[in-house]
N, C-alpha and C positions, 0 to 999 in steps of 0.2 A: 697538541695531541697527547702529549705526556699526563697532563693537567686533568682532560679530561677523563682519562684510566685511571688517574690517580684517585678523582673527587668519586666516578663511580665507585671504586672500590671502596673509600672512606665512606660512602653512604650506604653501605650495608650488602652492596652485590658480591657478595665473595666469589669466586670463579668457580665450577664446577672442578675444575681440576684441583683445588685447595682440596673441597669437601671431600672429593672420590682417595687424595691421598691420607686425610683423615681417617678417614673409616678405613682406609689399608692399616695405619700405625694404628690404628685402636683396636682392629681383629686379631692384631698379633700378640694382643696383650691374654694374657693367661685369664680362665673364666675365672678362678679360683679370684677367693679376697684379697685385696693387695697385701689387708693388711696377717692374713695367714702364710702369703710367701715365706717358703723354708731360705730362700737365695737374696730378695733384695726388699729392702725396706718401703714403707711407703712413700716416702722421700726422693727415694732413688727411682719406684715408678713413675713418677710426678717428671722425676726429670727424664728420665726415656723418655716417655710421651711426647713432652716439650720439644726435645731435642727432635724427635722423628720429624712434628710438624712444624715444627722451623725450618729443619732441612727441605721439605716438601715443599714449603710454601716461599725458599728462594728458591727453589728448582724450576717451580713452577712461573713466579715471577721473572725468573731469566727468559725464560721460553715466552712469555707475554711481553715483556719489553727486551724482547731480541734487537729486534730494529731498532729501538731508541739508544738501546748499548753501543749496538753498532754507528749510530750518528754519532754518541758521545768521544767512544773512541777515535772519529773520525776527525772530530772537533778537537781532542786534544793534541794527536800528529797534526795536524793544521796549525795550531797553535804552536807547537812547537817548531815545527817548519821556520815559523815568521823569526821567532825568537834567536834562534841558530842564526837565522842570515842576520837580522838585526845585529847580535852580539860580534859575530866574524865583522863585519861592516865596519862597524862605531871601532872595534877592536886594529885591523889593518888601517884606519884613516890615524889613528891616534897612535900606531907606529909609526905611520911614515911620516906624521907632522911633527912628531918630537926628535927624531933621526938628524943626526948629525951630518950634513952634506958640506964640503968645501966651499961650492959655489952656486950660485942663482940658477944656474942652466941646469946642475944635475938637479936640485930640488927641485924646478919647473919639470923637470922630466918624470923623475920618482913621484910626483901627484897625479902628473898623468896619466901614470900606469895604473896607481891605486885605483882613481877615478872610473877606469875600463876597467879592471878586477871586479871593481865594488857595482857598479850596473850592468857585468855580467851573470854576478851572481843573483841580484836580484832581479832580474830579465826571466832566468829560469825558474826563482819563486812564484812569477807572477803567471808565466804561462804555467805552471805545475797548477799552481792553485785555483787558474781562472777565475769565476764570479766574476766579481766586483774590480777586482787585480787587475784583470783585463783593462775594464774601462782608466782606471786610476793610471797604469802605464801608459796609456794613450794619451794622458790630460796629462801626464810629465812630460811624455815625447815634444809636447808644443811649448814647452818653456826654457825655449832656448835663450832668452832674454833674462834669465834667472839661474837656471841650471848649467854646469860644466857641459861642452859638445860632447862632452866621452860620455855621459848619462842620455841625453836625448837622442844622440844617432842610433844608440847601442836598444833605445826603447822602440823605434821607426817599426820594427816587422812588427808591433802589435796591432799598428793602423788598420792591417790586416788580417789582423787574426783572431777572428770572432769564433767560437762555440758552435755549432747543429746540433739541436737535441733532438732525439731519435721518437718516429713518431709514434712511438710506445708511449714513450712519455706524456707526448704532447696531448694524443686520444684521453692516458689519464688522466689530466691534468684538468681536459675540458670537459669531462663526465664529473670531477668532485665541483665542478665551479660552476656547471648550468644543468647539470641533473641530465646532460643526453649525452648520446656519444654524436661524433661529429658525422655518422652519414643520416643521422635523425635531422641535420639542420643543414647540411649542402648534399648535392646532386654528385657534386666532384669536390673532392682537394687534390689539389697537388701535393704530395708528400716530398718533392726536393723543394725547400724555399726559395724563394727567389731573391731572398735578399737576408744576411743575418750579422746582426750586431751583438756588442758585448750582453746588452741586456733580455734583446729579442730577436725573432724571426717572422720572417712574412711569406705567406703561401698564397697563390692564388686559390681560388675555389667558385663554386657558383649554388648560388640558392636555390634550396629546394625550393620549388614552384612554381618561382617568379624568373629561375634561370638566370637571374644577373649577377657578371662574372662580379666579383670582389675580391678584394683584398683582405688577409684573415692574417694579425698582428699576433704572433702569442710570445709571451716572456717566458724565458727558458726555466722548466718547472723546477732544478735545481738552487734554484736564486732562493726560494724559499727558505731553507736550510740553511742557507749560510750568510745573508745579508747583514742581517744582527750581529754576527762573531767578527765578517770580516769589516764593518766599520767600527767595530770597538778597537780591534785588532791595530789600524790602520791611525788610530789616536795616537794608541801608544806608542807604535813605532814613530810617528810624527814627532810628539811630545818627547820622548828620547833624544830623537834625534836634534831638536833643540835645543835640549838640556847641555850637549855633550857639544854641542857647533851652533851656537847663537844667532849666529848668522847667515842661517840657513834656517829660517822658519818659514815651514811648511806646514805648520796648524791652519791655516786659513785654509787650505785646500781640503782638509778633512771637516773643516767646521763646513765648508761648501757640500759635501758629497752628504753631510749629516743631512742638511736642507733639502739638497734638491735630489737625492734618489727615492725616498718614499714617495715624490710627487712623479717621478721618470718611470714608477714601477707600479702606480697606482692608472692605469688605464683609462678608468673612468674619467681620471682628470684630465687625460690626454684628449677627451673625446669632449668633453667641455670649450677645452682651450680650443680644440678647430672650429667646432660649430660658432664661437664667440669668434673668431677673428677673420671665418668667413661672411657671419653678418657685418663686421666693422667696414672690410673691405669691400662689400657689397656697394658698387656705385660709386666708387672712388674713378672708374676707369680707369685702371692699372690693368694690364694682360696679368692677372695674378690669378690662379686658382687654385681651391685646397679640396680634396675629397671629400666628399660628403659621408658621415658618420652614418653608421646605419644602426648600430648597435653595441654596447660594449660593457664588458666587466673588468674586475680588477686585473685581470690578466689574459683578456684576450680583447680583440679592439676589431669590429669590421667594417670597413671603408668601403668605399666607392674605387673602383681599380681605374685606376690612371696613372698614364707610364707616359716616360719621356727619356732624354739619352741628359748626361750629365750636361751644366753648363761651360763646364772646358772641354768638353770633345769637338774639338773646333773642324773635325774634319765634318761632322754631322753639321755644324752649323752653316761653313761653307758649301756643303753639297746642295745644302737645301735653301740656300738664300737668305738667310738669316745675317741679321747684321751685326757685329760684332758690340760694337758701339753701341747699338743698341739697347741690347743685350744690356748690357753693361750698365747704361744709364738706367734702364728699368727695375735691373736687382738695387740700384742706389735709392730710386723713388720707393719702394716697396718697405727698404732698411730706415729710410727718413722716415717714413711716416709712423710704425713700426715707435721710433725712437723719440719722435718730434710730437707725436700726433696727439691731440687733447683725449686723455684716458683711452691713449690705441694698447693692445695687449702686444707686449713684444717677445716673439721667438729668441730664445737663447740657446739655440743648437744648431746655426746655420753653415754648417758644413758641406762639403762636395756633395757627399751621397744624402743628404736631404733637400736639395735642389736640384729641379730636370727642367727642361726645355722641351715643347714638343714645338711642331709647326702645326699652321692654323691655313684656312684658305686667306688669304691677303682681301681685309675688307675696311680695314679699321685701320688704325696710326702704326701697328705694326704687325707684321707675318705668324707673329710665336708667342706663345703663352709660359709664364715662370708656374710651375709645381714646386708649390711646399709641403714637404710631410716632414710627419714627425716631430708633433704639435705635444710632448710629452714634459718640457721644461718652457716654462713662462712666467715674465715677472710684471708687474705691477708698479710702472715708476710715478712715485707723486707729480702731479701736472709744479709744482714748484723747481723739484729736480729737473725735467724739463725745458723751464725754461731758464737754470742759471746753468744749462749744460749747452745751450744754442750759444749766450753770450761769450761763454769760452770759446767756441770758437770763433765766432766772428769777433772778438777780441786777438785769438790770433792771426785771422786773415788782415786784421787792421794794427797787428804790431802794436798792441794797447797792452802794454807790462804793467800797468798800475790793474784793466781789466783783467788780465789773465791771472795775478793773485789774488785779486776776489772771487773770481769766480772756481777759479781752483780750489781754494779752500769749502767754498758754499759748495760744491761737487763732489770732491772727494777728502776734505778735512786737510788738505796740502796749508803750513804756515809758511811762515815768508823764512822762517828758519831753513826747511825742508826741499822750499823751489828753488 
């Protein structure tokens, strides 16, 4: 946006408010010859002048990138925000590691604490800041096999604590992105979503004309603004914080967020990957279905509405006859194929709230149907990786240590040094 007020103005469109304060600074100037002024030289008119339309034409440009000041300012307290907890953080771990303790237990005790100090305060950077922060706190919260329990318990409320942007925004957001407002393209929205994530929100709604209810995906229009700062942001603090604790590399997970959030925030790609892996799965016979894509841009996505209750609400599945087992064994055939299967596209976001359960009338090998949404991250495993990833296990199930280091390393680069 900046860019383009910028190149207009470089290409000769001067603002009308420049010209109107010109012609103010030049009517003020004396009719008489500069150069017969009894008072100032012609030098010194030259510089009046200058100075008036200088002054005009920041005054004026402030008033024209009001908003974009105000972004910038916004961007550098953001930046600084990170920087503060950053430096207190790296600052209190490297007191209390260098700190002189008697014994094993108090210094077991005194990391502990830092531990809870240091993912308390970055707990509140993360919800302060939102974006991106959000999701990234949730993807620490699950690395409990990697990170101290004082950092990932202290991360747990982000699981749920997703953003609602207000539908001021949202109305804007889908007027700069399809040229209508949104009662030009449904009959109804529902303004409280019915479901909202770090990155999006989903409304129901129904088409105008055809009346079929849908599901209306939109990314929260603030994400815009800030994506670019907050994964540069989230480098740096990574890459510090390895510099300063080696052993604690967390670059991988920012080099991860670099990858796959232009794909998680890019819609269209979202809308790709379902209609791709509901053709795949077409005639496999799996109880598996995915919404049907009806239409989608880079930031709003609409589906086919289809609802179901989580697959661990076990009370829903017991009431309604559903078999646990079942159940169970179906999401595994779904995940194998998914993982096993010759050039199948696999979903990498299979979490609670992207898997439902509905019931079916009992006609076929089982009562209920698996819903997958949120088809927004998918990857592309060489059919080679596939199959030196089967042999690992069935190298494990067969207690085969000469196969499990070959195939380990053919998988994920593991030497015989390393396993």
């Amino acid at each position: 946006m900046i860019s383009r007020s910028f190149n207009s103005f470089r290409a000769g469109y001067l603002p009308s408010q420049v010209l109107s304060l010109s012609r103010t600074a030049l009517s003020r100037c004396p009719s008489r010859s500069l150069s017969t002024s009894p008072h100032l030289s012609v030098k010194q008119w030259r510089g009046t002048i200058v100075a008036s339309l200088s002054g005009g034409l920041i005054g004026t440009l402030g008033i024209i990138y009001y908003d974009h000041i105000k972004v910038g300012l916004a961007a550098a307290e953001r930046t600084r925000q990170v920087l503060k907890t950053l430096i207190v953080n790296v600052n209190d771990y490297r007191t209390t590691l260098t700190r002189s303790v008697d014994d094993e237990l108090g210094h077991s005790i005194a990391l502990r604490e830092c531990h809870k100090r240091c993912a308390e305060r970055t707990l509140h950077l993360l919800e302060k800041q939102g974006s991106i922060f959000i999701k990234l706190g949730q993807h620490l919260s699950s690395l409990n096999y990697l990170l101290p329990p004082e950092w990932t318990t202290t991360f747990v409320p982000l699981q749920d604590k997703c953003p609602i942007s207000s539908m001021e925004s949202i109305e804007a957001m889908f007027i700069k992105d399809t040229g209508y407002k949104i009662t030009d393209t449904f009959d109804n929205f529902e303004p409280m979503p019915i479901g909202a994530a770090s990155l999006a929100q989903v409304h129901c709604a129904t088409l105008k004309g055809t009346g079929q209810r849908v599901a209306v995906k939109v990314q929260h229009p603030a994400l815009e603004d800030w994506v670019p700062l907050d994964l540069a942001l989230t480098r740096f603090a990574f890459s510090t914080l390895k510099w300063f604790f080696p052993h604690y590399d967390l670059e991988w997970l920012s080099r991860e967020m670099d990858m796959s959030l232009p794909q998680e925030l890019d819609f269209s790609i979202e809308g790709s990957n379902a209609l791709r892996a509901k053709a795949y799965f077409s005639g496999k016979g799996l109880p598996l279905v995915i919404p049907n894509v009806i239409w989608a841009k880079k930031r709003i996505l609409v589906m086919e509405n289809i609802s179901g209750h989580r697959f661990d609400d076990l009370e829903y599945l017991d009431s309604n006859g559903i078999d646990r087992d079942e159940v169970s064994a179906a999401l595994a055939r779904v995940f194998n194929e998914m993982i096993f299967g010759e050039n199948a596209p696999l979903h990498c976001d299979p979490h609670g709230g992207n898997i439902a359960i509905r019931k079916i009338s009992s006609g076929g090998k089982v009562n209920f149907e698996i819903i997958l949404y949120d088809h927004g991250l998918y990857r592309d495993i060489p059919n080679k990786l596939r199959c030196s990833y089967a042999k690992l296990w069935l190298a494990v199930i067969n207690a085969d240590e000469k196969g499990m280091r070959k195939y380990s390393r053919d998988v994920a680069g593991i030497t015989d040094d390393q396993g």
